[in-house]
C-alpha positions in Angstrom: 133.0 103.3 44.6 135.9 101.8 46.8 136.5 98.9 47.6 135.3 97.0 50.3 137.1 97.3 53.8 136.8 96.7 58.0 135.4 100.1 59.2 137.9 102.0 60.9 135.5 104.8 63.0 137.5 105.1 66.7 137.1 107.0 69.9 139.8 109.8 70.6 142.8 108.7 72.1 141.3 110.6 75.8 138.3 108.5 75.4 140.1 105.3 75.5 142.3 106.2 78.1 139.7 107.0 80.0 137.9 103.8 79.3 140.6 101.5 79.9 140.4 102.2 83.9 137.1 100.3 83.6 138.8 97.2 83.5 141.6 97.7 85.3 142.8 94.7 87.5 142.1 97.3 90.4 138.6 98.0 89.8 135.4 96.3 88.9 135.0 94.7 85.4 132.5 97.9 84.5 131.8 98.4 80.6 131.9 102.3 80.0 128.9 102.4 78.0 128.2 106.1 79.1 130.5 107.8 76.6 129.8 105.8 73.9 128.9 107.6 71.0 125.5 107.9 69.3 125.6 106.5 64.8 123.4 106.7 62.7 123.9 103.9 59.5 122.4 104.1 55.7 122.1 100.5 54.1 120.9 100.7 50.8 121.1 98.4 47.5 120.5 97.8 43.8 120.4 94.8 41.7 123.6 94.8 39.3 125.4 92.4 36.7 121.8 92.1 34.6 120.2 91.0 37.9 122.4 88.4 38.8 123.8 89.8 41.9 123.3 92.8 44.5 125.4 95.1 45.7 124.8 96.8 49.1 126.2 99.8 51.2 126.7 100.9 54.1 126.9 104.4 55.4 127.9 106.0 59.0 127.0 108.8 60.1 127.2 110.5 63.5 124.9 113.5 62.9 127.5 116.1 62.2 129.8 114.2 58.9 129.9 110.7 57.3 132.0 109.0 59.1 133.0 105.5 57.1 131.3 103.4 54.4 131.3 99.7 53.3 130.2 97.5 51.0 128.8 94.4 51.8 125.8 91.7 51.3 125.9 90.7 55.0 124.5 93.7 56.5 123.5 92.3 60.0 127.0 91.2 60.7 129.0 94.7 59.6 126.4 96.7 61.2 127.1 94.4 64.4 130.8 94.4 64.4 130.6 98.7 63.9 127.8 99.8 66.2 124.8 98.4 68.3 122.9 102.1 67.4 122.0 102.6 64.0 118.9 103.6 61.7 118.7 101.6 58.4 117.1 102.3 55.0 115.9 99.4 53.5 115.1 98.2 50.0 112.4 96.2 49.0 114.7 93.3 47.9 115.1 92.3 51.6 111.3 92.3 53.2 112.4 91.2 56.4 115.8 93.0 56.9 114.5 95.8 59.2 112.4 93.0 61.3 115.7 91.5 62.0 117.6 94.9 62.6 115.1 96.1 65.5 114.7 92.2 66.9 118.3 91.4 66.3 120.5 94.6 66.7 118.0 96.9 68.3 118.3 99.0 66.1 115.1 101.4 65.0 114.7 101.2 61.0 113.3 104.1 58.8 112.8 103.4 55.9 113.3 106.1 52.7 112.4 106.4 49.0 115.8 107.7 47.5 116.0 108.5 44.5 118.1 106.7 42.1 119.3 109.2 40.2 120.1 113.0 41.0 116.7 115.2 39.4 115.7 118.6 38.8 114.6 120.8 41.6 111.6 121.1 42.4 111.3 124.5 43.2 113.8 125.6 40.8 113.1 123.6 37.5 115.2 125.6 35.3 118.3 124.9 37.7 120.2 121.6 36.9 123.2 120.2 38.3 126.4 121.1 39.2 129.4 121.4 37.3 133.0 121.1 38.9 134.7 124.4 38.0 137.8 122.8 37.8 137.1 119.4 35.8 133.8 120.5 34.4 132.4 117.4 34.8 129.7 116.5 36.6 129.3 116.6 40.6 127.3 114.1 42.6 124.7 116.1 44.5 121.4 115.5 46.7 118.6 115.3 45.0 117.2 118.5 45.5 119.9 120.2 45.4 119.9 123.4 42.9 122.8 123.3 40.5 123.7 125.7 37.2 122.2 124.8 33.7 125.7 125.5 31.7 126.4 123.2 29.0 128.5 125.0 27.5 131.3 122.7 29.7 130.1 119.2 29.0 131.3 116.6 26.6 129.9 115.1 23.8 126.7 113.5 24.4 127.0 114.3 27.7 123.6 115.3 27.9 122.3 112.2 27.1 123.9 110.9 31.0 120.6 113.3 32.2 119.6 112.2 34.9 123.0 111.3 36.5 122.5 107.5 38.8 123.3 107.7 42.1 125.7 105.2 43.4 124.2 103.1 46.3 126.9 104.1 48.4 125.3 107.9 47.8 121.9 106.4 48.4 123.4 104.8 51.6 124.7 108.2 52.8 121.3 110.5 51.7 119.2 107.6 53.9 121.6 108.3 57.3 121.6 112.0 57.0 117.9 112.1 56.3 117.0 109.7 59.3 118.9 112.0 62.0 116.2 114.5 61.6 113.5 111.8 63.0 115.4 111.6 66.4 115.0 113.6 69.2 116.4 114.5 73.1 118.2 111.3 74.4 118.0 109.8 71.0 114.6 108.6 70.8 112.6 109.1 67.6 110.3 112.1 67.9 107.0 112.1 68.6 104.8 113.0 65.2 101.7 114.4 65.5 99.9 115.6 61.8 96.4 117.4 60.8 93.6 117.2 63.0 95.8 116.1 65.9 96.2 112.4 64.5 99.2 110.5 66.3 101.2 109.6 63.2 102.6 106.9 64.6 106.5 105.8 63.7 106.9 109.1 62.5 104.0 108.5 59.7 104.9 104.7 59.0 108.6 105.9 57.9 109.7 103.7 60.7 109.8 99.9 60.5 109.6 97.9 63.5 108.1 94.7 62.6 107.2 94.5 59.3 107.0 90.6 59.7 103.3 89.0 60.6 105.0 85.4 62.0 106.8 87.8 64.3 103.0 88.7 65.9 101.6 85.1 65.3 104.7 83.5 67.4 103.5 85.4 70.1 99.8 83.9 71.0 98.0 80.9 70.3 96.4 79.2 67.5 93.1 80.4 68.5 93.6 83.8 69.2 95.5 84.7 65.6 93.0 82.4 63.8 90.2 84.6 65.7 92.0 87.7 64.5 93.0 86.9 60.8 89.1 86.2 60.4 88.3 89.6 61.7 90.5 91.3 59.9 89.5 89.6 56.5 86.1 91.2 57.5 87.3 94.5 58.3 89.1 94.9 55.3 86.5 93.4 53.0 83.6 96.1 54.3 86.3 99.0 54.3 85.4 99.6 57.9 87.7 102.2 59.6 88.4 102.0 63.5 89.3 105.4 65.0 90.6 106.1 68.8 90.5 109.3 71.3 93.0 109.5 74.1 94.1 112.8 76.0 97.6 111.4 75.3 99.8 110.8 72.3 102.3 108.2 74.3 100.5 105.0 74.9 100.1 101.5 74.3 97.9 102.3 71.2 101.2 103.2 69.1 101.8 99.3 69.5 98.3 98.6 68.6 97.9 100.6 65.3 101.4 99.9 64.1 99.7 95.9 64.3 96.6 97.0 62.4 99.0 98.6 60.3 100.6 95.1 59.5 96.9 94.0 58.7 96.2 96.1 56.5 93.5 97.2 58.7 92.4 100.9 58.3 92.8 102.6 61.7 93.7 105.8 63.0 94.2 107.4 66.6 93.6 110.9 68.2 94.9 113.1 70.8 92.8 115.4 72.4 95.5 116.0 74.9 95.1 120.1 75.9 91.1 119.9 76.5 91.0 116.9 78.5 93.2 118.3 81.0 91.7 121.3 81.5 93.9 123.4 79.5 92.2 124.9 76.9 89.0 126.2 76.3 86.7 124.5 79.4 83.7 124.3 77.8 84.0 121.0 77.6 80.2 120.0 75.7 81.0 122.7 72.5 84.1 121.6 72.3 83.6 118.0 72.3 80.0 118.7 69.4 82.2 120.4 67.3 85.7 118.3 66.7 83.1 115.5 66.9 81.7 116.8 64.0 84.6 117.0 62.2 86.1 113.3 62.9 83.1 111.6 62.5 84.2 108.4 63.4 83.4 106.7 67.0 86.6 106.8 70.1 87.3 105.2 73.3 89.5 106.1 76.5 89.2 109.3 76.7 91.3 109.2 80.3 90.8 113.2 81.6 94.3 112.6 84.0 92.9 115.3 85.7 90.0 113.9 86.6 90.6 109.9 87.3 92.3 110.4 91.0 88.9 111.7 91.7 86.7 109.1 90.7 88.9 106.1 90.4 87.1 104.0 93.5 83.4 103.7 92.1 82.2 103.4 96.0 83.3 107.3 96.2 81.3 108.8 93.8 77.9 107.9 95.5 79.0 109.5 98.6 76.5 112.4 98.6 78.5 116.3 98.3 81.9 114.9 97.4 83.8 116.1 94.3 83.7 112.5 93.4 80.1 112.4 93.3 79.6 115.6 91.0 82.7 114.9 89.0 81.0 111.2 88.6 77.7 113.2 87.7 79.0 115.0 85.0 80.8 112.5 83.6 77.7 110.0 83.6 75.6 112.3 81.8 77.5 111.7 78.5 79.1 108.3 79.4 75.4 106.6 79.5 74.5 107.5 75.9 77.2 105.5 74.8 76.8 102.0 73.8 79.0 99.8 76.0 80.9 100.8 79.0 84.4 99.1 79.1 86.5 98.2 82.3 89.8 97.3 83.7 88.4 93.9 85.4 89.4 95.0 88.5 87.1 94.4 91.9 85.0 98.4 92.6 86.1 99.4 89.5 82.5 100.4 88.3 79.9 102.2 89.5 76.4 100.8 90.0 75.0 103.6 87.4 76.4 101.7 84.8 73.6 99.0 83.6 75.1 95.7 83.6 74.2 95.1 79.7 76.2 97.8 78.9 79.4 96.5 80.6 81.9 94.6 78.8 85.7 93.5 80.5 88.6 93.9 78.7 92.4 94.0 80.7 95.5 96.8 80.4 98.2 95.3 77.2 101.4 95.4 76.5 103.8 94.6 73.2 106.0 91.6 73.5 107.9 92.8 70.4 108.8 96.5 71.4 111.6 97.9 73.3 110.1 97.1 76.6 109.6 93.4 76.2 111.2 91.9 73.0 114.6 89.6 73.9 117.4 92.1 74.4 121.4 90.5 73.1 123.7 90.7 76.2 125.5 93.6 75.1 122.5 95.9 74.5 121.0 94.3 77.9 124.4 95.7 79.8 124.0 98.8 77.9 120.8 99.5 79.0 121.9 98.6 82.8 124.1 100.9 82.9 121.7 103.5 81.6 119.3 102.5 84.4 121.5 101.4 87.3 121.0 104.7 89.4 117.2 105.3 88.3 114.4 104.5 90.4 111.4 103.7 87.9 108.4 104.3 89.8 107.1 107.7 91.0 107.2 108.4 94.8 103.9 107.7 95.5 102.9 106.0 98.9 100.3 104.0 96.6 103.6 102.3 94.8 104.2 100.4 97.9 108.0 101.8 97.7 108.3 102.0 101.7 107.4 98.1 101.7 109.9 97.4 98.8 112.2 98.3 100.7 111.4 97.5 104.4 111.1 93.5 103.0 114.5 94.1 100.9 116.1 95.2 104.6 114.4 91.9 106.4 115.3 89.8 102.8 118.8 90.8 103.9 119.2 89.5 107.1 118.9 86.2 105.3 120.9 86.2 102.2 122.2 89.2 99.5 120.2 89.6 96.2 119.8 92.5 94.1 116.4 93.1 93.1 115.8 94.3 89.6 112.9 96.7 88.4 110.1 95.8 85.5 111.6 97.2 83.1 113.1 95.1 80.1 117.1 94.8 80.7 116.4 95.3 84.3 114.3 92.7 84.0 116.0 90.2 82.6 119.4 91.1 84.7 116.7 90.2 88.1 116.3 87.3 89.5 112.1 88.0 90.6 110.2 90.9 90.5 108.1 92.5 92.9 105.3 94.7 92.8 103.8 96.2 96.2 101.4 98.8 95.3 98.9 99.4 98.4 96.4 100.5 95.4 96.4 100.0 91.8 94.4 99.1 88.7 94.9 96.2 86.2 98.9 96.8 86.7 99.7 95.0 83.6 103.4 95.0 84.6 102.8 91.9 86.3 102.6 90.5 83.1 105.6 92.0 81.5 107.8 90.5 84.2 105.7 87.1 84.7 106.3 86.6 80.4 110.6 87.0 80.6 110.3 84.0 83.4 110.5 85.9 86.3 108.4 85.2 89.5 106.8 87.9 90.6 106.1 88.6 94.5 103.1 90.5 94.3 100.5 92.6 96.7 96.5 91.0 96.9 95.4 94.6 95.1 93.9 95.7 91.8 93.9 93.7 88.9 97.3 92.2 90.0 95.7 88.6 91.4 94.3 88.1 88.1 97.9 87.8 86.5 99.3 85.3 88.8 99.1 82.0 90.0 99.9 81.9 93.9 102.9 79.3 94.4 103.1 78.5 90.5 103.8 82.0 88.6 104.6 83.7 91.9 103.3 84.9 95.1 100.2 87.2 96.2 100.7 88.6 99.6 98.2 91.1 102.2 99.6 94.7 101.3 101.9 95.7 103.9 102.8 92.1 105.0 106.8 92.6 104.7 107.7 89.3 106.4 105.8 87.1 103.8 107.5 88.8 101.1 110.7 88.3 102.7 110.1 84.4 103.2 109.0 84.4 99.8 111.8 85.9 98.5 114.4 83.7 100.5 112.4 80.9 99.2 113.1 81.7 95.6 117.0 82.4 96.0 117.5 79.6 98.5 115.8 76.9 96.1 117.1 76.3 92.4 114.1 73.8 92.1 111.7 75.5 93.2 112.8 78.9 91.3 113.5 77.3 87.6 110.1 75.4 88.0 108.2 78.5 89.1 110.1 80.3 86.2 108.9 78.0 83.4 105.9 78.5 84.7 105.5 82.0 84.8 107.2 82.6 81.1 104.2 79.7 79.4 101.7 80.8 81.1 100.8 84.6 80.2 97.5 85.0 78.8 97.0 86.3 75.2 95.0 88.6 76.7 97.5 91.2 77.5 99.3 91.6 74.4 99.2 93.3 71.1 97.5 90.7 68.9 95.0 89.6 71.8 93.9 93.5 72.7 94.1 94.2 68.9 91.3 91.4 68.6 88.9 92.8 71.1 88.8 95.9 69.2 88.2 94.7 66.0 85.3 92.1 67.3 83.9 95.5 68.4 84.4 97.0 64.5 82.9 94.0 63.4 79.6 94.2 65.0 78.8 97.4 65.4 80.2 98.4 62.0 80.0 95.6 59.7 77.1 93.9 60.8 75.3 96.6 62.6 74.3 94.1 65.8 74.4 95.9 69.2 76.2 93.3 71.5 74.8 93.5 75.3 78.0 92.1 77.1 76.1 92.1 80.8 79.8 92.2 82.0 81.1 89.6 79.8 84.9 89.5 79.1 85.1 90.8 75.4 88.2 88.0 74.6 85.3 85.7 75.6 82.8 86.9 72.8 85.1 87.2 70.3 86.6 83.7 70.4 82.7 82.4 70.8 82.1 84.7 68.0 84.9 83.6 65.5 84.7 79.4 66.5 87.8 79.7 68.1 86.9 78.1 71.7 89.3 78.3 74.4 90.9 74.8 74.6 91.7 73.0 78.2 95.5 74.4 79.0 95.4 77.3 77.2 96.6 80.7 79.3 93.5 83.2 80.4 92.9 85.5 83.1 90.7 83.8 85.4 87.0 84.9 85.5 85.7 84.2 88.9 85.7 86.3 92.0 85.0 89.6 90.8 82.7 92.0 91.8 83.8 94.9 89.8 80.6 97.1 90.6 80.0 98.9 93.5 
């Protein structure tokens, strides 16, 4: 193996030429992230010296050759001072390296068994390795790799080397090469869906985001994770298995089983995507008997996209002849077998069909440790502004309140010059407030997102949206369509440093558990619990489920801690 050195991996010549006018004394101070180049980096390591020290490597690779190697024991650093996009193997002697890789680097970890030592084919048993034609000794190869059985060129006892040990620096370079196939378009790791249309989520557990619990307990309260340790202990006592439907395989839920995941908590999630919107076979009843059949195991959220714009405002569906009323029909003839009906807690959100002691309220959730929300470093934050910079996030739908975004930007103005950034993570955390003016929406749990980095958030009086903030301490709640409030508000908020680090503070400690990861996670599994470990049929009579878990567990909400508010909503009708 060589010896250790500073990686030496450049741009071409053109590139940095080209680069260099981004900070030229007669133009703007601009990184030039855009032609940076996409790496891919194998870490891997073995104990050495009778288990007295360990020796690491490092591998880069950018998809087409192997680019440079190092060895080193402070992989964080070298990986920093290289590249800010890699994928990492790790070994089990470091638990919590690819924790600190995705939370510190941003850098998605997959995590591979290589072999140690170069084996036999598999297909081809009677094919061994390699041998150089011109040295006739032996040729480090992959580990599947077919190579000639001819002995006839080896030294003395050279047989006895069988099977040959792979240095770690080959270990390193078989882990880079092997995670560029779990990347797809733009970079982003692929989507993995296995038998029976499970959502094998971070392509089948290969990928390692948080492997750390204290990363999950850091974000709530004491009684939430005490609430969902003791559920858990109970789930995974009685073997109980949780299983989830959704007609799509990109949601929140990939936060929420790779948690149960860190549990230990058996669950599993579905996508029934093609049915649900209407693509496949309609016949919607045989279909749903027979893969019901077949998974045996209860879902949720079933969604039909298709579907939802029809009968999202409960007060439509009892208007008699409209598609909303026989859509509403349909759908209510297999909803009310179930055994509880779960909202958004959102005003109209129900209809009255729906017996009260069958509703339970539980709020949209987000992951404070994924790419959306976890604390970006400044470089990766710039990076991902310049990504974003000429992107408009939000569809072009009247509903998203766009026209009033930017009619109170044009009166905000008049008064002073801001730039407003979007909800979305380094946006985020390059704005100074966020607004959201939606003329309709449902729990909106983007709010949240923006409220939790410590930005205020000028919002409309719609939807679940009044529920997340605070008027005058978190933010603002305005009348949809009322541009010169927002304006004032947001003049407010740039004009006055007191008022804006105050409101701030506020906004980043005061997020309910609620509408994360662990807090979601724990609604579910009370759910698991009684219906599945102790076989009681809870009758919520619209009772927030976060409620009658924490009643349920001993863990009582204390005075000051963080939870939606509970009053003022009428969410039938």
């Amino acid at each position: 193996m060589a010896p250790p050195h500073e990686f030496q991996s450049k741009t071409s010549a053109a590139v940095r030429r080209r680069l260099s006018s981004a900070v030229s004394s007669r133009r703007p101070n601009v990184p030039g992230y855009t032609s940076l180049t996409p790496m891919w980096a194998g870490v891997a390591g073995t104990v050495i010296n009778n288990n007295t020290s360990f020796e690491v490597a490092i591998s880069i690779h950018d998809s087409v050759y192997s680019t440079d190697f190092a060895s080193s024991v402070h992989v964080l650093e070298t990986l920093r001072k290289f590249s800010q996009s890699t994928c990492a193997n790790s070994s089990e002697q470091a638990p919590n390296l690819c924790t600190r890789l995705w939370l510190e680097l941003d850098v998605v970890p997959i995590v591979f068994n290589i072999k140690p030592y170069h084996t036999d084919s598999i297909t081809r048993p009677n094919i061994k390795h390699r041998i150089s034609s011109t040295s006739g000794s032996y040729v480090a190869s992959g580990a599947e790799t077919p190579t000639l059985q001819d002995t006839t060129k080896l030294s003395a006892n050279a047989s006895q080397r069988l099977p040959i040990p792979r240095t770690v620096d080959e270990q390193a370079d078989s882990a880079a090469r092997k995670c560029i196939m779990y990347f797809g378009p733009g970079n982003n790791p692929r989507l993995s869906i296995g038998p029976r249309n499970q959502v094998t989520v971070d392509c089948a557990g290969k990928i390692h985001l948080i492997d750390d619990l204290d990363e999950y307990r850091k974000t709530v309260g004491k009684g939430t994770w005490n609430s969902v340790i003791k559920l858990a202990d109970e789930l995974r006592e009685k073997k109980i298995k949780i299983g989830f439907f959704s007609s799509t395989p990109r949601a929140m839920r990939h936060a929420l089983i790779r948690f149960f995941s860190a549990l230990d908590v058996d669950a599993a999630w579905y996508n029934n995507h093609n049915i649900l919107q209407g693509v496949a076979d309609p016949k919607f009843d045989s279909w749903i008997l027979k893969n019901g059949l077949r998974w045996t195991a209860e879902g949720d959220d079933p969604q039909m996209p298709g579907l939802i714009p029809l009968i999202r405002r409960s007060d439509l569906v009892h208007i008699p002849g409209s598609p909303q009323e026989e859509v509403w029909k349909y759908l209510w003839n297999n909803i009310q077998h179930a055994d509880l009906f779960i909202s958004h807690p959102v005003n109209k959100f129900v209809p009255s069909d729906v017996p009260p002691q069958k509703l339970a309220l539980l709020g949209a959730a987000t992951d404070w440790l994924d790419g959306l929300n976890k604390h970006l470093d400044p470089w990766d934050s710039q990076y991902y502004m310049g990504e974003f910079r000429n992107l408009c996030i939000a569809r072009f739908d009247p509903s998203k309140g766009i026209p009033n975004v930017i009619d109170s930007y044009a009166r905000f103005r008049r008064m002073c010059l801001l730039v407003c950034g979007h909800v979305l993570n380094a946006l985020m955390a390059n704005s100074k407030f966020a607004l959201q003016l939606s003329t309709r929406e449902g729990f909106e749990v983007k709010v949240s997102e923006a409220l939790h980095t410590g930005k205020p958030v000028i919002a409309s009086r719609t939807g679940g949206i009044p529920l997340q903030i605070e008027h005058g301490k978190s933010g603002y709640i305005c009348t949809p369509g009322d541009n010169d409030a927002v304006a004032k508000h947001m003049f407010e908020l740039v004009t006055d440093d007191e008022l804006y680090d105050t409101m701030s503070e506020y906004a980043r400690t005061h997020v309910s558990d609620e509408v994360g990861t662990v807090g979601n996670a724990a609604a579910w599994m009370y759910l698991a619990v009684m219906y599945c470990s102790r076989g009681v049929k809870i009758q919520p009579n619209g009772a927030w489920l976060n409620d009658l878990l924490r009643t349920e567990t001993g863990e009582l909400y204390v005075e000051g801690e963080p939870k939606l508010p509970r009053g003022n909503l009428n969410v039938q009708g």
